[in-house]
N, C-alpha and C positions, 0 to 999 in steps of 0.2 A: 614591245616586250622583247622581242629577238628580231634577228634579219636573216630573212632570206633574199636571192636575186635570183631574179624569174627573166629569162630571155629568151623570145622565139623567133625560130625562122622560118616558120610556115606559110608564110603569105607577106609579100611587100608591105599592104597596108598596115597590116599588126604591128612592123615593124619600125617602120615611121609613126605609126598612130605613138605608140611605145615609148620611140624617142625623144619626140617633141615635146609628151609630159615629164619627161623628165630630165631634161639635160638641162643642169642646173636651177633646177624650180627648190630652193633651198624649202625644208618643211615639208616637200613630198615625194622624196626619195623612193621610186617604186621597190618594193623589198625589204624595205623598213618596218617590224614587226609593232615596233610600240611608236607610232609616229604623230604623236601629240606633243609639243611642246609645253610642258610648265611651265607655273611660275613661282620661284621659291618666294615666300613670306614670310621671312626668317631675321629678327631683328632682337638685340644684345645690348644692355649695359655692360660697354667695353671696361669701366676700372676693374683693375687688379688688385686693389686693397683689400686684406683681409679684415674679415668681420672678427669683433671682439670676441668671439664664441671661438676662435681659432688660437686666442692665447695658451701659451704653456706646450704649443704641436711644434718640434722641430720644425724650422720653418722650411728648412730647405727637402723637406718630405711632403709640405701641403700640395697640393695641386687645385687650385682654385678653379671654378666654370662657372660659366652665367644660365646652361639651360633653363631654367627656370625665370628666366631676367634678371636675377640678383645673382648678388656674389655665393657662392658656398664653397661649400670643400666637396670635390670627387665623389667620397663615401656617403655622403649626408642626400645627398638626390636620387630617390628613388627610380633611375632609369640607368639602360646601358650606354656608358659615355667611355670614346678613348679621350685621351687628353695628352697634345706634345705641349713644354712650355719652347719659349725660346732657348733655355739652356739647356735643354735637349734637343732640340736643334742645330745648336751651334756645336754641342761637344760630339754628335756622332755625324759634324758635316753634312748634312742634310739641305741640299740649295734646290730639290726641282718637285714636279708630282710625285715623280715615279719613286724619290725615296723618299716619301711621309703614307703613299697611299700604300704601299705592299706591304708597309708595318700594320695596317687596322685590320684586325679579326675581323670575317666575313665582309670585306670591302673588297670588289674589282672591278676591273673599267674595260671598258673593248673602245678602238677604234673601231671607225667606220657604222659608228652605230647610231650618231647623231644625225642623220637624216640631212646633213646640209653639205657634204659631198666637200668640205674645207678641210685641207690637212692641221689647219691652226684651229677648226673650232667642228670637229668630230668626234671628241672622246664623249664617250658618258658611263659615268660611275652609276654602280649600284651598292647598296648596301644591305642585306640578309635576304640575298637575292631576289631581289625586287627589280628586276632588270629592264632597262627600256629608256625610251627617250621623258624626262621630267620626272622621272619617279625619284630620284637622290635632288634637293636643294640644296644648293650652292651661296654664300652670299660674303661679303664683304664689311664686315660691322655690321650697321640698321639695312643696309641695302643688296637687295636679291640682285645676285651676277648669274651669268651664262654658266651651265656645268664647265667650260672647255676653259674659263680664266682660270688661269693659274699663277697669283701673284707671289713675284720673289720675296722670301722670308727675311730681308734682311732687316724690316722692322715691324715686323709683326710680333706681339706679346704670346703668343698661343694657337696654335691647332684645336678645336675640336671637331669628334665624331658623334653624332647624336643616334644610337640605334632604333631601330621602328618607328613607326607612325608619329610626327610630330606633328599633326594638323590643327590642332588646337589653336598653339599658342604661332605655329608657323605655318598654316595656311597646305594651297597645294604646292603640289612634286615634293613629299616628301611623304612620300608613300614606305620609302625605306629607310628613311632618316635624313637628315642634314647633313652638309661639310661647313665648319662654320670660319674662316679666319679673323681672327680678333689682332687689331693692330694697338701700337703703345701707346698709351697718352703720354703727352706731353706733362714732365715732372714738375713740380711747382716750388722743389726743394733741391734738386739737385743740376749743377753744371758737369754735365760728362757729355763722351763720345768715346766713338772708335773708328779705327781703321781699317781696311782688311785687304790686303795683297795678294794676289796668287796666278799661277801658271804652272802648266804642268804641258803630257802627251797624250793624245785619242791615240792608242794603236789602229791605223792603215789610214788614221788622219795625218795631223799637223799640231801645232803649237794651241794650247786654250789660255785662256787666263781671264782673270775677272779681278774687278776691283768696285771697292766700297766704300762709302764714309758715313757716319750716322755722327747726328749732335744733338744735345738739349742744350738752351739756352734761358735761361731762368732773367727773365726782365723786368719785372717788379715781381722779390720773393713774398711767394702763398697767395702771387694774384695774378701775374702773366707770364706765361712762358711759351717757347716757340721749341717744336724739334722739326728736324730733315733730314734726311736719307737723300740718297741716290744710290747707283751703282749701274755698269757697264760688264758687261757679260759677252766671251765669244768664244762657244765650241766648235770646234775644227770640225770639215767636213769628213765623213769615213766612205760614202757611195762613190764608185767608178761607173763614170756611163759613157759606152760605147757608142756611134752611129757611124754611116756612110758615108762617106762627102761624095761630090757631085762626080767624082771620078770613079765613084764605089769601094772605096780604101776605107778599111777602119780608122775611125777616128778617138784617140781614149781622154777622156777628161777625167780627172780628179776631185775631188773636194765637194761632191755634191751634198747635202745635209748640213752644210755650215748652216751655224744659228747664234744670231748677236741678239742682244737682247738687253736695250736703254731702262731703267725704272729710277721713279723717284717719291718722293711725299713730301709735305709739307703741311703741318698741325699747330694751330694757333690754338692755346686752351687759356680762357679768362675764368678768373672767381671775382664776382663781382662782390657777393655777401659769405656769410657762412652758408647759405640756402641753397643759393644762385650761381649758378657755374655755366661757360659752354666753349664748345669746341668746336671750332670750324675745320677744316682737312681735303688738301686735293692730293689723290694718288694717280699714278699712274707709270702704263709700259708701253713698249713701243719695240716689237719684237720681227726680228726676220732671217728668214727660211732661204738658203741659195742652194735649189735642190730639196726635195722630202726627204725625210730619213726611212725611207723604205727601200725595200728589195721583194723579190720576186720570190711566194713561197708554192713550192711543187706540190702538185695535189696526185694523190688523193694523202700523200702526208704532213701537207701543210706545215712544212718546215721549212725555213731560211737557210737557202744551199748556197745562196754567195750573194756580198755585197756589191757586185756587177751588174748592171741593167743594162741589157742590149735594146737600143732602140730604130724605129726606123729613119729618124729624119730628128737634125737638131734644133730639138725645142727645150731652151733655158726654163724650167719649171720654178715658182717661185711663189713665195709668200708674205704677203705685209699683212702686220696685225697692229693695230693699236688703240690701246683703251684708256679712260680717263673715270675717274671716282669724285665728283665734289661733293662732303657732306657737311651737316648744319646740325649741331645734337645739345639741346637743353635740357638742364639739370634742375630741377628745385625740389629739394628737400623741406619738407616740414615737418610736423610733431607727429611722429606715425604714420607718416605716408610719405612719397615723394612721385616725382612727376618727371616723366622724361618725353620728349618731342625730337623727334628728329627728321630731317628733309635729304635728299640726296638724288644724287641725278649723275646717272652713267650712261657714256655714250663708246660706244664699239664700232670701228671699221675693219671690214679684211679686204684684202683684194689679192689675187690669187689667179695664176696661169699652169692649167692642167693638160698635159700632153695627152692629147688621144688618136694621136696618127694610127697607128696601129689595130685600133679597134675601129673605127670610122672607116678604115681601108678593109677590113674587111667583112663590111655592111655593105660597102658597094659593088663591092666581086660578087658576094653570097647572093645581095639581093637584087642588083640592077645589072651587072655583069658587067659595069666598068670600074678599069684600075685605075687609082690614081697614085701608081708609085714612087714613093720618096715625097711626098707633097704634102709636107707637114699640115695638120690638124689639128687645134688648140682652144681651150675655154679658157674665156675671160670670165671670173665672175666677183662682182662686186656686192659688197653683204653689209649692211649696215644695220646697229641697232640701237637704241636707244630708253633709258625706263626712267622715271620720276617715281621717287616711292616717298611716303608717307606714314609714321607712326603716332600718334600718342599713347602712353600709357598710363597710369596711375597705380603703383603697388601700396600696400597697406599693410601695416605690422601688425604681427597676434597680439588682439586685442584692442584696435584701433577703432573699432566696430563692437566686435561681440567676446567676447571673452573665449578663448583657443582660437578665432578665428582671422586669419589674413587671407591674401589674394592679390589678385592683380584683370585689371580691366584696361580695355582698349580701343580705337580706331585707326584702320589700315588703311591705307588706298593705294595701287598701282596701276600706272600705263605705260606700257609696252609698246613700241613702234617698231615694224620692221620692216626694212624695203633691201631688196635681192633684184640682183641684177645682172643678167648675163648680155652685153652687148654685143653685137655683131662682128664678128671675125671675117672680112672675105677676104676668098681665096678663088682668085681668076680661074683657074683651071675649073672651079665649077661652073661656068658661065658655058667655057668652052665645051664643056661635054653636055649642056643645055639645058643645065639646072639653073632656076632664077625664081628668088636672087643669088646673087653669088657668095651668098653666105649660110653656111646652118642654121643657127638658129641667132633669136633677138626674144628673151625673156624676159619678163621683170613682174615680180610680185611686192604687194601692201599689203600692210596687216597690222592691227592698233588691238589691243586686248587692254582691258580695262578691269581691275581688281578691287573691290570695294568688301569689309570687312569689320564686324564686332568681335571679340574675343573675349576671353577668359577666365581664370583658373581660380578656383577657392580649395584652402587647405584648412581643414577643422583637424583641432586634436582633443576630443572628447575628456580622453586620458592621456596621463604622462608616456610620452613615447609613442603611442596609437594616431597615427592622421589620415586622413581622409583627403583625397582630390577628387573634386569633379570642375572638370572642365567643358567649353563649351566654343566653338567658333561661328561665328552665319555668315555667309558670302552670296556677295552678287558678283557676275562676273558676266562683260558684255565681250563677245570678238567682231571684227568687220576685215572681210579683206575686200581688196578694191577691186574691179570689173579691168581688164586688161585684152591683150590682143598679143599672141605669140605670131612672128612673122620668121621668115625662114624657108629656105630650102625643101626643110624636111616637112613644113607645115603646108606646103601650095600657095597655089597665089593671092589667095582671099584667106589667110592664116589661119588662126584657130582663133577664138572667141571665147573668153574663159569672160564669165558674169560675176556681177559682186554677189558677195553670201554674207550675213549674218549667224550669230547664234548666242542663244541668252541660256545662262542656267543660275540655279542660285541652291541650297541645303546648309547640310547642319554638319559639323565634325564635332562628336563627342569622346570623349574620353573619361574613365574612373582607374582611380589607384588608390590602394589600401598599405599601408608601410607602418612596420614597427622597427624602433632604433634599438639596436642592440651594440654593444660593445661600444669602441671607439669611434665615436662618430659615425657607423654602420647603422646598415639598415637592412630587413627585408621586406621583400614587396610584391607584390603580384597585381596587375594592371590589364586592361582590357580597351584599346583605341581603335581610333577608325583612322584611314588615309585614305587620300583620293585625289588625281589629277585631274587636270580640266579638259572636255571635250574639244571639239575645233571642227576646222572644216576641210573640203577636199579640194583639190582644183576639180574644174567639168570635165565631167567623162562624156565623150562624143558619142553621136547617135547610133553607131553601126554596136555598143554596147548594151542597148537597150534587153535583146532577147534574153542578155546574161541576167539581169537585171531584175527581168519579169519571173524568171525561173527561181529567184531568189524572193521576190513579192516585192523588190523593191523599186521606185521609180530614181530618174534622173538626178532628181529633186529631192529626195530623200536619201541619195547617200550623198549629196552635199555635207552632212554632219555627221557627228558621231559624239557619244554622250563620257561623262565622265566615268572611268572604272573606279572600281572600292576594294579595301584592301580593312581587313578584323584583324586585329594582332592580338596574341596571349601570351603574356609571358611571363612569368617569375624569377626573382633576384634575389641573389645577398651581394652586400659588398659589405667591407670591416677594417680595419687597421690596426696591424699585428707588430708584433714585437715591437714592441714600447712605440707604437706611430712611424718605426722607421719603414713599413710595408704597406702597399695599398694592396688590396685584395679585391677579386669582383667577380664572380659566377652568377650565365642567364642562361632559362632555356625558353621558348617562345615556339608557336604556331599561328602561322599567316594563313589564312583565306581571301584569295585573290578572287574576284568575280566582274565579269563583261569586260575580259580585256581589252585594249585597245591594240586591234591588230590588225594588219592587209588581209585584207581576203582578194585572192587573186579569180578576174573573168574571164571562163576557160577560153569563150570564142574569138573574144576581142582581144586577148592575150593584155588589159589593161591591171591597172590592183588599185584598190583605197582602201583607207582606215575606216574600220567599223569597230561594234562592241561584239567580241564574239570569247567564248570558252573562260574554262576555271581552273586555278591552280592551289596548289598548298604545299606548304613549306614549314618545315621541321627545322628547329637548329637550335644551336647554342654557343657561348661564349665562354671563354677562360680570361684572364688576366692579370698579372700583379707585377707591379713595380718597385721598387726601391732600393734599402742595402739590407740585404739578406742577415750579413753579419757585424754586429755592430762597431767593431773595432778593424774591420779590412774596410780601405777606402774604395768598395768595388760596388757600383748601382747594378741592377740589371732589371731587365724590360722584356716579359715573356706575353705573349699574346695567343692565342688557338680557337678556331673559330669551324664551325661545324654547320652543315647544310644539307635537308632532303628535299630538293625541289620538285615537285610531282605534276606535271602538266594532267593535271585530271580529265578536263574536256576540252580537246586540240581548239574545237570552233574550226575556224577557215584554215589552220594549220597542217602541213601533212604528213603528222604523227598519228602513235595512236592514243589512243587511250591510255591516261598512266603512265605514259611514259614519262623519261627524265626532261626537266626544263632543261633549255637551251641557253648558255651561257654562263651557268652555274657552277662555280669548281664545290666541290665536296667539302676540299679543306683549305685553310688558311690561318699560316701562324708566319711567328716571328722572335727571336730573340735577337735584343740589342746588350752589349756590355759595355761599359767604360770605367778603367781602373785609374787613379791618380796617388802617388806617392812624390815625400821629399827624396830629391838628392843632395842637399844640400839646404843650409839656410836659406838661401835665397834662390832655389831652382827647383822646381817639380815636374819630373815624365807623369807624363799620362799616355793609356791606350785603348781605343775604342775598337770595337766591330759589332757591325751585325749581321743578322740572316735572315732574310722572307723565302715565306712558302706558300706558291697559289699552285695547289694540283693542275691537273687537266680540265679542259672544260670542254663538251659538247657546241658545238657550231652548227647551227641548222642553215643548210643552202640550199634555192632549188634554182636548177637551170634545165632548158629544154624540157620542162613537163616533170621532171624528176626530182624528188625529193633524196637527197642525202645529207649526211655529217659528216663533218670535219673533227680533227679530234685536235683542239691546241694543246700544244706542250706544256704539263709541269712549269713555272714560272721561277727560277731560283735568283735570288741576287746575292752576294757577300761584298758587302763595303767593309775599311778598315784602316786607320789611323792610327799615328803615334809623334810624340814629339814632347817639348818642353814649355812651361812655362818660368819667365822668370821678371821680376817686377810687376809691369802690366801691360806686356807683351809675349807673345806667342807666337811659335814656329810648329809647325804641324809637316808631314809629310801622309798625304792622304793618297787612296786608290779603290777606284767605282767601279764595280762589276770585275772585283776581281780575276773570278774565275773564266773572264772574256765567253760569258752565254751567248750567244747567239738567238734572242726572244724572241715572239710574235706577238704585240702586244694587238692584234688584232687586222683582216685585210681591211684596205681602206677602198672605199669605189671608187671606179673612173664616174667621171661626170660625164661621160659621154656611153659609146658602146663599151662593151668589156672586151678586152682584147683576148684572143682566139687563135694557134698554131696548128697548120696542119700535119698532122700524123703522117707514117708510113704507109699506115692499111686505108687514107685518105679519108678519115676520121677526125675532130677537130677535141682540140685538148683546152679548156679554162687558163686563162693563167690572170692568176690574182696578186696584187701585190699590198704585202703587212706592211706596217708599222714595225719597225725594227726596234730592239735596246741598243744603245751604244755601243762600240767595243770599251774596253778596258782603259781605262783613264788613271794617269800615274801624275801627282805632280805637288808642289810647294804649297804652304800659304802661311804668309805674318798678317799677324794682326797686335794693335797694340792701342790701349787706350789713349784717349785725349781728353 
């Protein structure tokens, strides 16, 4: 749910005991408040074709989503949805997370909060602050991705944002809602493409530039056709990092945070009959890191003072990430019903070297009294993962059955494989000071989760405009991680002995919603769901924890596991479409009751921590939103968004708050307005000019170190992007610039996977030094684009 980092010096043991479980044990990050993994269960009829109910609506005002698995319009679904299409993405240049996620009402992300200690795969989003690891689902068309992928937009059809509890129809970790990216199909009437060029400056970087190409290919028309993308991506480094060379001179390098980034797709879609359709699809990226884009933030103000990192010893920090998507999706339509299947299978590697000279040197002063200075110290760690997902479904139209009534029924099934890997680093000088082995540590964890699932939604409409959902989900869901052996340095010479563990759970996710249509295509509605992630297991806590253990009534053996938490949502809606369709309109207000978080509770004598079920929260809020052109005759869209939050930690549990007090990681507010204007200047030429603005308040940070519980307080989050340029034919010159106003952000600290690095004071005191997730500086630069 939040994170804390708990580090002691009190006794040697505690502190290698400490160590060992956690340097680089990816899923058990000690300090990690919600440290369960999800699994999102989140699957979508990707067309975009509107339904015939949609005739006579400006079309370029529709906004079409599949929440529900079918097509609709925005207003017409009774639930809080954002929705980007692609031409809002392209006309307020929108290419990464960090500009689609600061535009969603009550939506935020922290690094360092994902429990796996990887600069490429630690963020996790929450959404009506449901914060923690699995609670926001993630996915990819039919198939559940990692919170941390973030695929390039350059042929995706749509964003959306699914608010509250989607468990039903999308299983767990979506306790807060979904993120959902919907990619194009491939057109069966049309031959087009595009182009897209660009280059610009990172101020205290270098040169960026990116480039693109998307095609359809239509090969026998209204039965086969093929499209493909690619594109090539490289932002300039902005971090300076300083070290010693061997003679003790400052050494200064530049350009650390470069990040390139290869993606491509490719979509074969056949119509075999009118019934009969399918679409085959491999996507994928292949992204890297030279340097993290972080800096060092000073506490107790936890602000970004400079993009300089002074280090002790030069260690090139770096990152590979690369993932692949192949999916398989069957279409048959019949007389009142239709049937979709889909198969897909995603596989992720990282591989990642984290400097921790600096923290690691002074574990050995503090606790053994030997220096090892200038002697660099570094994690390798290797992450792999892999999921096979499975849907069938069957929707049914009112009336295909029983007269007002339709619905939709299904079969899910997911397996998840994970293997984590931190292999041996040595480093001679610990042999010499008569440590053996001559390395730290040698980790590696297994883990297969198995997701099995019935579903399903029925909608009755008694009467004209009155309908009724009740929904239903059952899950079984098995985990297994493997029996393993940690060796190392820090571990002694007969290492540690971590056993294999099971755990089985299975329940019910229900949901009711009551909606009457009003206006344009509007509705109101008030609904009442359940969400819930899945429980999991701990690594072994060692035997010197035992007395902690018995004071709490628990055995060894029994906090190997920990059970699923549940999440009641309330909420009420209208959404309507004003001025003649050219407005979308949407107001919600909702209360959550969080219960048996999923949280560490830390063992005061052993100084060890694991994930149990402990304390209750609740949460107040509501949304605003409306979109379109205000006035009918100026060519000016606009996009406001305002989102509202009272998060209340009711009962801490192992937490060391108190009572009532504020959740941790929760900003208050969050809004957004986007504009883009376009007029003729001529017959054949038209300026256009976009900007927007997000706003994520402050948020509370709960840390504890050395026995002490404190907060941190992050900055206000602002960003203003803004564009301008021409279009003339079917080509385009744009002059764009990101993070205008050059913020200096924290989008969150990120942990070392090793010790946390530690400065001595004046008054010989020792000072934390943590280091965020930075925003970019300010980015100025070109881009053409032009059809093909």
């Amino acid at each position: 749910m939040m994170e804390h980092r708990y580090t002691s010096h009190t006794a040697r043991w505690r502190r290698i005991a400490m160590w060992g479980a956690n340097i680089g044990r990816t899923g058990m990050l000690c300090g990690t408040l919600a440290l369960s993994t999800g699994t999102a269960f989140a699957q979508a009829d990707q067309s975009s074709a509107q339904s015939d109910a949609n005739a006579g609506i400006a079309e370029a005002e529709v906004i079409i989503v599949t929440a529900r698995q079918k097509n609709e319009t925005l207003t017409e679904v009774p639930a809080a949805i954002t929705s980007y299409s692609s031409d809002f993405l392209a006309k307020q240049n929108i290419t990464n997370f960090v500009d689609y996620a600061t535009k969603v009402p009550n939506l935020s992300f922290q690094f360092g909060q994902g429990g796996t200690l990887l600069w490429s795969g630690d963020r996790e989003t929450s959404i009506r602050g449901v914060v923690g690891i699995g609670t926001t689902a993630f996915y990819i068309d039919d198939t559940p991705i990692p919170s941390s992928v973030s695929p390039q937009v350059l042929n995706l059809d749509r964003i959306e944002v699914l608010k509250g509890p989607q468990g039903t129809l999308f299983g767990a970790s979506s306790m807060g809602g979904n993120f959902r990216y919907i990619t194009q199909k491939p057109s069966l009437t049309d031959n087009e493409g595009s182009v897209s060029l660009q280059g610009g400056h990172t101020k205290r970087g270098g040169f960026d530039y990116d480039g693109n190409v998307r095609t359809n290919v239509v090969l026998v028309p209204d039965q086969l056709s093929l499209s493909a993308a690619g594109g090539y991506m490289q932002d300039s480094g902005f971090i300076t990092r300083r070290y010693p060379d061997v003679s003790g001179n400052l050494v200064t390098k530049n350009g650390d945070a470069r990040s390139r980034n290869l993606s491509g797709t490719v979509a074969l879609r056949a119509k075999f009959s009118d019934s009969l359709e399918a679409t085959a699809s491999v996507l994928g990226q292949s992204n890297r890191l030279h340097g993290f884009p972080g800096a060092y933030v000073r506490l107790p103000e936890y602000k970004v003072q400079s993009y300089t990192l002074d280090r002790d010893a030069n260690v090139q920090e770096y990152s590979k990430d690369d993932w692949s998507l192949g999916a398989l999706v069957l279409r048959y339509s019949g007389t009142g019903f239709n049937i979709v299947s889909s198969n897909s299978v995603f596989s992720r590697k990282i591989t990642q070297v984290d400097d921790n000279t600096e923290g690691t040197n002074f574990f050995f002063e503090s606790e053994l009294g030997v220096s090892f200075d200038r002697v660099p110290f570094y994690n390798l760690i290797i992450s792999r993962e892999s999921r096979f997902a499975h849907e069938t479904r069957l929707s049914f139209e009112k009336g295909a059955l029983i007269e007002g009534l339709s619905g939709i029924v299904g079969v899910f099934h997911n397996r998840v494989k994970k293997n984590d890997f931190n292999p041996a680093v040595f480093v001679p000088e610990l042999a010499e000071a008569g440590l053996e082995p001559s390395y730290l540590a040698e980790v590696r964890t297994n883990s297969i989760e198995k997701n099995t699932a019935l579903f399903g939604e029925l909608y009755y409409e008694p009467l004209s405009r009155l309908t009724f959902t009740l929904g239903l989900r059952k899950y079984w869901i098995t985990q297994n991680r493997t029996g393993s052996v940690d060796t190392g340095a820090l571990f002694g010479p007969e290492g540690s002995v971590n056993a294999p563990i099971a755990n089985r759970e299975s329940g019910l996710v229900p949901k009711a919603v009551v909606s009457y249509e009003i206006g344009d295509r509007g509705n109101i509605y008030a609904s009442v769901s359940k969400g819930f992630r899945v429980g999991g297991t701990n690594g072994s806590l060692p035997s010197f924890c035992d007395t902690d253990l018995d004071n709490l009534g628990l055995t060894r053996a029994g906090a190997g596991r920990y059970r699923s938490d549940t999440l009641w949502s309330y909420e009420v809606g209208a959404k309507s479409r004003l001025a003649s369709g050219q407005l979308n309109v949407s107001a919600a207000a909702f209360r959550m009751d969080w219960s048996n978080i999923q949280q560490i509770g830390t063992l005061p004598i052993c100084g060890l921590t694991f994930t149990t079920n402990a304390g209750k929260a609740r949460i107040n809020g509501g949304e605003f939103e409306i979109n379109g052109r205000p006035i009918a005759d100026v060519p000016l869209t606009l996009q406001l968004g305002v989102g509202y939050l009272d998060a209340t930690l009711v009962d801490p549990g192992f937490l060391p708050q108190a009572p009532n007090s504020p959740l941790g990681f929760v900003p208050k507010w969050t809004a957004s307005l986007s504009g883009y204007y376009e007029t003729p200047l001529s017959g054949s030429v038209d300026l256009f000019v976009a900007a927007d603005y997000s706003y994520t308040s402050s948020t509370k940070v709960p840390s504890v170190a050395d026995g002490t519980a404190v907060f941190f307080t992050r900055q206000p989050l602002n960003l203003v992007n803004a564009n301008f340029g021409v279009k003339f034919g079917g080509a385009q010159l744009m002059v764009y610039a990101k993070n205008l106003l050059d913020k200096r952000l924290n989008y969150g600290d990120q942990p070392n996977s090793g010790f946390e690095r530690r400065e001595l004071l004046e008054d010989g005191s020792f000072e934390r030094v943590l280091r965020g997730v930075v925003s970019r500086p300010r980015q100025i630069g070109v881009q053409y684009r032009m059809a093909i």
